[in-house]
N, C-alpha and C positions, 0 to 999 in steps of 0.2 A: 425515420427509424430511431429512436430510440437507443439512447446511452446505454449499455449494460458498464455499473456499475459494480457487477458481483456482491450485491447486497449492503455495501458501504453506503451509508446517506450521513447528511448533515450533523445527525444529531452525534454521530463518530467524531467530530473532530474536536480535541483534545484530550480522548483518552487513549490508552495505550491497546494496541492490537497484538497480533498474536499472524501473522500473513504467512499463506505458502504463495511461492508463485510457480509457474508453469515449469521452469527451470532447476525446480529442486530444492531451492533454496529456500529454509524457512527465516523470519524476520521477528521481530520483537518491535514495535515503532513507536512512536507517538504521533499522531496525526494532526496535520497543522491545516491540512484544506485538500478540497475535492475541487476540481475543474470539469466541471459538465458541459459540453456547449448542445446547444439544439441540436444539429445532426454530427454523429460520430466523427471525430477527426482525429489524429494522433494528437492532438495536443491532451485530450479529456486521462486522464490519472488522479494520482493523489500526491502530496508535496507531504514529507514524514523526517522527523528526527528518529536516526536509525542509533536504538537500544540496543540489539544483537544482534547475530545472523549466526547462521551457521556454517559460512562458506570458511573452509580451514584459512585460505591464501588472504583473507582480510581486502579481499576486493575493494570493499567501501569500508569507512572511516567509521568507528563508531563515535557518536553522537555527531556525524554530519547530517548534511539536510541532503536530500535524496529525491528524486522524483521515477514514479514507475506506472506506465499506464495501465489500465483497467483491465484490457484483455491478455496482463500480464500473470493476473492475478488467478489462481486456481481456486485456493476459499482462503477465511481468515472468520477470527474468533475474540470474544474479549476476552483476556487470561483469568481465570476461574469460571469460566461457563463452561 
């Protein structure tokens, strides 16, 4: 079976996104790499320096490095589309 990826590929990484995830929370990032393996595993996500977020409590650190896997992800967009 097959990765879902939520539409993220290769050609995404180093530019800045725009991610909601499952959880509410929207993100602003800049993408550093995707981890795909053959058959789905938790490790398959994407590894991102986190630009914003919208969580008030500051959960994560802005401009840390971050990792959140694929079926975290609800949809995500590049800012001005």
């Amino acid at each position: 079976m097959p990765v879902d990826t939520r539409g993220i590929q290769q050609s995404h990484v180093g530019k800045r996104l725009r991610v909601n995830l499952s959880s509410g929370e929207t993100m602003e990032i800049a993408l550093l790499e995707l981890t795909v393996c053959e058959n789905p595993e938790p490790c398959c996500g994407i590894t991102y320096d986190l630009l914003s977020t919208s969580l008030p409590n500051r959960a994560k650190e802005i401009g840390g490095t971050y990792w959140t896997a694929f079926h975290e992800i609800a949809t995500f967009q590049l800012p001005g589309e």
